[in-house]
Structure formats: structure tokens, C-alpha cells
N, C-alpha and C positions, 0 to 999 in steps of 0.2 A: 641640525638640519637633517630628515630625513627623507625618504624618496617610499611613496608604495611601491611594492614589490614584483607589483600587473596579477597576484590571486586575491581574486575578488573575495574567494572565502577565509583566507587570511585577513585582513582588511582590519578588522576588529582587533586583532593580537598585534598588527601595526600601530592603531593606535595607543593603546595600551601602552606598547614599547615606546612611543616618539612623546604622548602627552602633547598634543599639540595647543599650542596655544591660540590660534588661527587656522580652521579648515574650510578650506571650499569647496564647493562640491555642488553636484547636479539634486536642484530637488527630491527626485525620485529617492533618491538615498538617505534626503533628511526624513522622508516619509517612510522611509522601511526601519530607520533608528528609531523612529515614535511608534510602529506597532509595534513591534519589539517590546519597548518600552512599556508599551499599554499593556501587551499579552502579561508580561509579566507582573505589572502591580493587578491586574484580575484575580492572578492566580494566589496572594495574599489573602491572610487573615489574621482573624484577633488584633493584636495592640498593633503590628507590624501593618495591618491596612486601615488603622485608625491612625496611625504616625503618617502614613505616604498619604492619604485621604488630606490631614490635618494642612499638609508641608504643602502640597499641591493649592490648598484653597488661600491658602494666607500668598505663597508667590504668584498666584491670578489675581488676588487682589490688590496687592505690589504693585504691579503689572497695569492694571486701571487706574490705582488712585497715579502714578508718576506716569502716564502716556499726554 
């Protein structure tokens, strides 16, 4: 069990450290972990944005056929 530290810019190295297996948290922060996330599969190429491309379509389609 671990506790955040109150540095927001630490945050990321908290988790990392703890691996939570349960986090909650204000919206606002699962939308700042998905641009993130986007800015950086943008910034790929070659085989490496044909893999995240590939990995991305098949878990949205996961995702539909099991809703």
C-alpha cells in the first residue's frame, strides 16, 4: 500500500513505484494520461506505428464485439 506524495509532477514515478493495481482518480487526469498517450504514439514510425496502429484496432474491436 502506498500513499501519493502531494507533487503532482512526481505522480507518474509514484506510480511506476507502487504498480497499482486499482487507481481512482478525477477525470481530468485520465484525460491528461490519454494525451500523453496519443502525443506519443503520433510521434512513431515505421514497424513500431504499424504494431501500436495494429494492437490499438484489434483491443477496439475486443472492446465492441464483448460490450
Amino acid at each position: 500500500m502506498g500513499m501519493y506524495n502531494g507533487d503532482t509532477l512526481k505522480l507518474k514515478q509514484d506510480l511506476l513505484d507502487f504498480r497499482p493495481t486499482v487507481f481512482a482518480s478525477v477525470p481530468r487526469l485520465y484525460n491528461r494520461f490519454y494525451d500523453l498517450m496519443n502525443a506519443s504514439f503520433k510521434d512513431l514510425t515505421g514497424v513500431k506505428k504499424s504494431l501500436v496502429d495494429r494492437g490499438l484496432e484489434v483491443k477496439m474491436n475486443n472492446l465492441i464485439k464483448n460490450a
